[in-house]
C-alpha positions, 0 to 999 in steps of 0.5 A, a space after each residue: 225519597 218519600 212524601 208525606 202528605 199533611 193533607 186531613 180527609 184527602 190524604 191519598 188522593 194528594 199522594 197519589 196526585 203528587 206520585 203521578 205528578 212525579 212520574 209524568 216529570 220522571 217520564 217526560 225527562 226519560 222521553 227528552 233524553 232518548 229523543 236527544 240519545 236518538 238525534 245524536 245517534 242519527 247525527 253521528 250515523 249521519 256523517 258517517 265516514 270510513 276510516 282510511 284505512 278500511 277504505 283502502 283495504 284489500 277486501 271490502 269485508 272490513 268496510 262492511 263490517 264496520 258499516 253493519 255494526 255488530 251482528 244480530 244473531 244472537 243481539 240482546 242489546 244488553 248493558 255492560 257494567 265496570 265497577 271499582 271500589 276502593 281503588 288506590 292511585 299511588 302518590 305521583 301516579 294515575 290509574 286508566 281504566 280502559 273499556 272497548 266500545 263496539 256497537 255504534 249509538 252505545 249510550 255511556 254513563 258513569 259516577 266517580 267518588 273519592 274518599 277524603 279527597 279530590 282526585 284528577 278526572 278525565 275521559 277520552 274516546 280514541 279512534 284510528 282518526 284520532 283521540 277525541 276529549 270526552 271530558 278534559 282532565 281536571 280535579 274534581 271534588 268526587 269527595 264531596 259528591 259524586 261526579 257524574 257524565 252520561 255521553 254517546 259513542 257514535 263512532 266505534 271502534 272506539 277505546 275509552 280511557 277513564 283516567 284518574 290522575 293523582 299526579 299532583 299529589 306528593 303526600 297522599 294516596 287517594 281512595 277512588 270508586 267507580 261505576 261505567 255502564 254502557 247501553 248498546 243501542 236496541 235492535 231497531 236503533 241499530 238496524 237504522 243505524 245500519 242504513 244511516 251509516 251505508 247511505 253516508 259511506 256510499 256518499 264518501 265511496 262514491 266521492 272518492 271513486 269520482 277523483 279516483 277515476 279523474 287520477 285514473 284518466 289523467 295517470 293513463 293519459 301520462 302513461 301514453 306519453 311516457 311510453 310514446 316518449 320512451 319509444 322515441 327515445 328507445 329509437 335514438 338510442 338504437 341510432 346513436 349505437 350505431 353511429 358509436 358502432 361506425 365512430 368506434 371503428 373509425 377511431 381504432 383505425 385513426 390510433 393505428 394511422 396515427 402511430 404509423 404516421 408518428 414513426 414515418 415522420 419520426 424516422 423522416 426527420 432523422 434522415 433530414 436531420 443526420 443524413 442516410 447512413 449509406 450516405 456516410 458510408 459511401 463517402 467514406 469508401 470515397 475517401 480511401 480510394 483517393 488515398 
């Protein structure tokens, strides 16, 4: 808005004085907010940690390309702009808009307005590690004013989703415009970034390549053990296949001396039992010889 000045023969020295005194706050408040963009950006490079599953990749490729960020060949750092007007969101419904950030230290802002109504809001950042709640959902008054949120993405890749949730209403459809800009960050933004983000991942490769190699020790040491174990029991065993060998044979020598052993006592008892049969035959020859 402009000022208009009141003052009589100073006219344009007191609007110059207030338009300089205006841009001097304009410019210290631009000056803050990048100090603060940069801190956050140095933060999050900071403590930096690859996703699972790029450490446990087979090529390191995926590692490093995460750690660089995007390429500069061909780097502009230019915004990225979403705009929606007048867009419906059904009774008992909720519309996501949905936007990939890629380039790590990107700055987002957006401004949501609604007509005659208030409608649900919510923003959040998902990554492989998990979902991050940017703003939690909740009904604004966008149709009172505009709802407005700058925030920084220091992790990518990360999936945005804006959701605009009229799932409480049962009678009206609600009218919602938007407007995302994201800023990537600059050239120079980046290529700190770029060393800030491979200092704190060499930390975390390192780290994990220690107890890798305190587990690599302790699975050799017990893989000796397993293999002196086996070996020593591969040896039993090849003692007790020969004892099975001698105890098989003897046992089929055994069967064969039992079911002889059975008959010869079997056939003994008959004898004992009913007499020989050349016996009765003898004394019955005895007998009609005496007649």
């Amino acid at each position: 808005k402009s000022q208009i000045c009141h003052c009589v023969g100073i006219g344009h020295r007191c609007c110059f004085t207030m338009s300089e005194e205006t841009k001097t706050r304009q410019n210290r408040l631009a000056e803050l907010e990048a100090k603060a963009v940069a801190e956050a950006t140095a933060s999050a490079d900071d403590s930096f940690k690859p996703a699972p599953s790029l450490l446990n990749a087979p090529s390191p490729e995926a590692l490093l390309q995460q750690v660089d960020g995007p390429s500069l060949e061909g780097y502009h750092g230019k915004e990225s702009v979403y705009v929606g007007k007048s867009v419906p969101v059904a009774v008992r419904a909720k519309l996501e808009v949905p936007i990939n950030v890629s380039a790590p230290g990107s700055v987002v802002e957006y401004a949501i307005e609604s007509k005659a109504y208030d409608i649900g809001f919510g923003v959040t950042a998902e990554r492989e590690e998990g979902i991050t709640v940017v703003k939690e959902s909740d009904r604004v008054n966008s149709h009172l004013a505009p709802v407005t949120g700058k925030f920084l993405v220091g992790t990518v890749p990360c999936l945005l989703k804006f959701e605009f949730d009229n799932d409480y209403s049962w009678f009206r459809e609600k009218m919602i415009s938007y407007r995302i800009t994201v800023t990537p960050p600059s050239v120079e933004t980046l290529m700190a970034g770029r060393r800030r983000r491979a200092k704190a991942c060499q930390k975390a490769v390192e780290e994990d390549l220690q107890s890798a190699k305190v587990r690599l020790e302790t699975a050799d040491s017990q893989m000796i053990s397993l293999e002196t174990e086996i070996s020593k029991l591969e040896k039993e065993i090849e003692e007790k296949k020969k004892t099975l060998e001698v105890v098989s044979k003897e046992q089929t020598w055994l069967k064969t001396r039992v079911e002889l052993r059975s008959m010869q006592s079997n056939l003994l008892q008959q004898r004992i039992s009913a007499g020989w049969t050349d016996e009765a035959d003898k004394a019955e020859e005895e007998e009609k010889k005496a007649s």
